[in-house]
C-alpha positions in Angstrom: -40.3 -11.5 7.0 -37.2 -12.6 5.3 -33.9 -12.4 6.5 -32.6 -9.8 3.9 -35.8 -8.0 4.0 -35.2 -7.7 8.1 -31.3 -6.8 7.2 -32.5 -4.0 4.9 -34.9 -2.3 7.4 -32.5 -2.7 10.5 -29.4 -1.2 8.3 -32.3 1.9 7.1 -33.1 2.3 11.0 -29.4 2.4 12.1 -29.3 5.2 9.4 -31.9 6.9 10.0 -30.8 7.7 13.6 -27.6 9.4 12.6 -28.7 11.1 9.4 -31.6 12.7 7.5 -33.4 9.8 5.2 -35.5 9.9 2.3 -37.4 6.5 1.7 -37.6 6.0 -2.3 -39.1 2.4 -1.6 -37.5 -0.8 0.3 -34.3 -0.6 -1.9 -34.0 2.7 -3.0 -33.5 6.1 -0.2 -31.1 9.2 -0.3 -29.1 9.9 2.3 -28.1 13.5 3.1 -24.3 13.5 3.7 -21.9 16.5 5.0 -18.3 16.4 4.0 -15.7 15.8 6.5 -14.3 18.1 8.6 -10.7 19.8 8.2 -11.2 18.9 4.5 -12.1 21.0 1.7 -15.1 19.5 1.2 -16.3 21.0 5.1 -19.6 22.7 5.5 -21.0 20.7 1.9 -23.9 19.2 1.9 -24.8 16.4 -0.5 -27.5 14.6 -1.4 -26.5 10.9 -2.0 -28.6 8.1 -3.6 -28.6 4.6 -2.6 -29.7 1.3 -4.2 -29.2 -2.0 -2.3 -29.2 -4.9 -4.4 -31.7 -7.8 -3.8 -28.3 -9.7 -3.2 -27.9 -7.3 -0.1 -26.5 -7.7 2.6 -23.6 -10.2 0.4 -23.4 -7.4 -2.4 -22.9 -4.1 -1.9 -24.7 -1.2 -2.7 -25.0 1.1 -5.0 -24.3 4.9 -4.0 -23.8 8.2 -6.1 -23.8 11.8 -5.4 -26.9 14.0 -6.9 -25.6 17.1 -6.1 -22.4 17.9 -8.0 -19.1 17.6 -6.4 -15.1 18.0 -7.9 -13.2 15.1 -6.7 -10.9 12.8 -8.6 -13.0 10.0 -7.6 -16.2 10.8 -8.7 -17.5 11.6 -11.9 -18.5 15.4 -12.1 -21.7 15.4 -14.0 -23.2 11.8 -13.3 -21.8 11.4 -9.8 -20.8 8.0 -9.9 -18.2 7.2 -7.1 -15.2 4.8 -8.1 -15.3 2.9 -4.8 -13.6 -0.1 -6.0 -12.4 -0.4 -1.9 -15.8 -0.8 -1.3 -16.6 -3.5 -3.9 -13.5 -5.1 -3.1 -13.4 -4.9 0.7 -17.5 -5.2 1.2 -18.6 -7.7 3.5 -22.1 -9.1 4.9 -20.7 -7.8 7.9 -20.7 -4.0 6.7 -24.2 -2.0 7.2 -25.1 1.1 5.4 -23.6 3.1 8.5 -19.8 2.0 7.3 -20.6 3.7 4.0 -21.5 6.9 5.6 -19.3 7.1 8.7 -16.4 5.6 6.7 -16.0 4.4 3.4 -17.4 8.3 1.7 -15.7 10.0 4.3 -12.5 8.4 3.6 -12.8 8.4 -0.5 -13.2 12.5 0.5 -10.4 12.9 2.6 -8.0 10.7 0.5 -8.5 11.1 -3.1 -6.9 8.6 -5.4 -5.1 11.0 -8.1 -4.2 7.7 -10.1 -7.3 5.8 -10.3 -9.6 9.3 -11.7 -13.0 9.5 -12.7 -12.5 13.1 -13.2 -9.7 13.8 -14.8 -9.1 17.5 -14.1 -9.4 17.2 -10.4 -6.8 14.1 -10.6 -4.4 16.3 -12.4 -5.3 19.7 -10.9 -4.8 17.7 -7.5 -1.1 16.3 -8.7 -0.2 19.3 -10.6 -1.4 22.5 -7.9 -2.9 21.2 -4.9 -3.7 25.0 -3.9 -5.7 25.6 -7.0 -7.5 22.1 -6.6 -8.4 22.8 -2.9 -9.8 25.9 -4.0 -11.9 24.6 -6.8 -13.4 22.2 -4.2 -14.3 25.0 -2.0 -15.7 26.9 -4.6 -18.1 23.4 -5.7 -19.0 23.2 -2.1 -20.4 26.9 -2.1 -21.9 26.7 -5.5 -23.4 23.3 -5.5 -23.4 21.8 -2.0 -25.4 24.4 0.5 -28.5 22.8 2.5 -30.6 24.7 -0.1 -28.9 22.8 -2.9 -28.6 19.2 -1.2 -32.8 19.5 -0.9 -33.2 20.5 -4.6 -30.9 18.2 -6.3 -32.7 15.3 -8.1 -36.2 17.4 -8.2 -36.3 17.7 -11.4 -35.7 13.7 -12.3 -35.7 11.1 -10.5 -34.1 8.3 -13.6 -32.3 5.6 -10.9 -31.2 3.7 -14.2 -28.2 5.7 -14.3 -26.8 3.5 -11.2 -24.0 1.5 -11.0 -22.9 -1.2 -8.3 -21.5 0.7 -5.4 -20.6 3.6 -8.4 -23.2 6.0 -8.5 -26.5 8.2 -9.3 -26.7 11.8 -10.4 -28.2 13.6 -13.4 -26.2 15.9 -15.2 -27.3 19.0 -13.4 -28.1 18.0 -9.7 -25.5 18.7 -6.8 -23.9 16.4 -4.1 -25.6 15.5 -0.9 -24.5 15.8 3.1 -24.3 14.6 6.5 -27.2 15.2 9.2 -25.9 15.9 12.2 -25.3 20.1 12.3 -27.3 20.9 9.4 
């Protein structure tokens, strides 16, 4: 067995002891992903898609949320996540637990206004923080429930809508969660 191929599976395992897992096939899996706590985004769940590159473990991998979700960061309707950090900061000595334990929990918690994918969360965050909070809760009820995280993505699976460490989602699909308490 090859070295990456050995990387792949022991990152998969790690993550699969913390959170719920769906195997795709070796490189492909969603993860089910529950928003922070004392956030808005508390009590979501999400479904979230990841790819890892056969450069992985030295590139990073790709992620997007299936579910929808109203965050500056991340586009609404494809759910591609602007993690430029993660691009920028990723490291061989990363594993798929950092993205889940840190980098999405982070992106959630502090939303970069200034850098938007979705514009209208950017500016309703700047303009009325109240309102904004309040449209996240009301995505998080609509769109992120258990119920919702499981159906996203049923209806098409297209992974060519992936970008490196952006995103996956189809136009209609919901955002995805974390295990533990669901």
């Amino acid at each position: 067995m090859s070295s990456p191929r050995r990387r792949i599976e022991t990152d998969v395992m790690k993550l699969m002891s913390d959170y719920e897992v769906t195997l795709v096939n070796d490189n492909k899996f969603y993860v089910r992903f529950k928003g922070p706590t004392e956030t808005p985004f508390e009590g979501g769940v999400w479904k979230v898609h990841v790819e890892l590159p056969d450069q992985y473990p030295y590139k990073s991998p790709s992620i997007g949320f299936v579910n929808r979700i109203f965050h500056p960061n991340i586009d609404e309707l494809s759910g591609s996540v602007c993690l430029d950090v993660i691009n920028q900061t990723w490291s061989p000595m990363f594993d798929m637990i950092n993205i889940f334990e840190v980098f999405l929990p982070q992106l959630l918690r502090y939303p970069n206004p200034t850098d938007p994918l979705n514009g209208e969360a950017a500016a309703l965050m700047i303009r009325e923080p109240k309102s904004y909070d309040a449209k996240v809760k009301e995505y998080v009820q609509k769109y992120a429930s258990k119920d919702a995280a499981d159906e996203a993505g049923a209806e098409s699976e297209d992974d060519d809508d992936m970008s490196s460490v952006g995103s996956f989602g189809d136009d209609d699909e919901e955002p995805a969660g974390r295990l533990d308490d669901v």
